[in-house]
N, C-alpha and C positions, 0 to 999 in steps of 0.2 A: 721375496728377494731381499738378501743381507744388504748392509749399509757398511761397505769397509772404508766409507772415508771418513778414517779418524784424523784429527784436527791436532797438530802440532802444539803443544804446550811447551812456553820457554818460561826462564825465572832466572832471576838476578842474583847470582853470588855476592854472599856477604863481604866476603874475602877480597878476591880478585876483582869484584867488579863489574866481571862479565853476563854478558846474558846470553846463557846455554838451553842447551834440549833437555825437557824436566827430567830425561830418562840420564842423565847426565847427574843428576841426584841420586842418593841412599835416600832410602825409603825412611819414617819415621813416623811412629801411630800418632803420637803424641804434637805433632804438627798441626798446622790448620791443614795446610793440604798435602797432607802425608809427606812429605820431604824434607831433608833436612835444608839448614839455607846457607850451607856450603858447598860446593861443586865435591866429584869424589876425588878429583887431584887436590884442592884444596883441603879437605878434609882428611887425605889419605898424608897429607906432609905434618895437617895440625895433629894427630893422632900419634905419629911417629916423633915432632918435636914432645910432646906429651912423655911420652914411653922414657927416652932418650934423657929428659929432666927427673924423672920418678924410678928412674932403671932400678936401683938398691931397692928401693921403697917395695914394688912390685914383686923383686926375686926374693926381699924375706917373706910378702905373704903368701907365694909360690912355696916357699920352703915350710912355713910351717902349714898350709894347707895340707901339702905333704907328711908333712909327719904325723899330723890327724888322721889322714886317711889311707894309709897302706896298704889297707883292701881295694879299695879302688884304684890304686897305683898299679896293685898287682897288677887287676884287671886289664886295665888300659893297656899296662908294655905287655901281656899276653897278645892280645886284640889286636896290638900294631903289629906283633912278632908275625902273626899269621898273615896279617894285610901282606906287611915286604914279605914271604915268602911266597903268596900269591904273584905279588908281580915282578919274582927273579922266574918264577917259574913261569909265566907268560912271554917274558923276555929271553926265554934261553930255548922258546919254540922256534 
């Protein structure tokens, strides 16, 4: 006979302060108990004020990533070309 009663685990964001459902965490190997110690709306705002401070920073290493790699650019917008074609054409069943 299974044992489905699994046991609720909560944890205290760093951030907000709250104490939430650990499933309410991003995972993280590198943790003691696998999770990060910000909630994922906390973590999902720090990430975005991140981006939003570094914007230039990120779109030159974006660009010249880019310019290094052509072949795999090709690749990729081939691969996407076929994905959206896939789903105009399931869309216009």
């Amino acid at each position: 006979m299974e044992n489905n009663n699994k046991e609720t685990k909560y944890k205290k964001c760093k951030n907000c302060g709250k104490t939430k459902d650990i499933e309410l965490f991003r995972n993280q190997s590198a943790a003691r108990d696998l999770h990060k110690s910000y909630c994922t709306e906390c973590d999902g705002k720090k990430s975005h004020e991140n981006y939003l401070q570094n914007k230039t920073r990120r779109l030159e290493l974006v660009k010249n990533w880019q310019s290094k790699n052509p072949d795999k650019i090709k690749i990729y917008k081939k691969n996407w070309m076929l994905r959206k074609k896939e789903v105009i054409q399931k869309s216009d069943k």
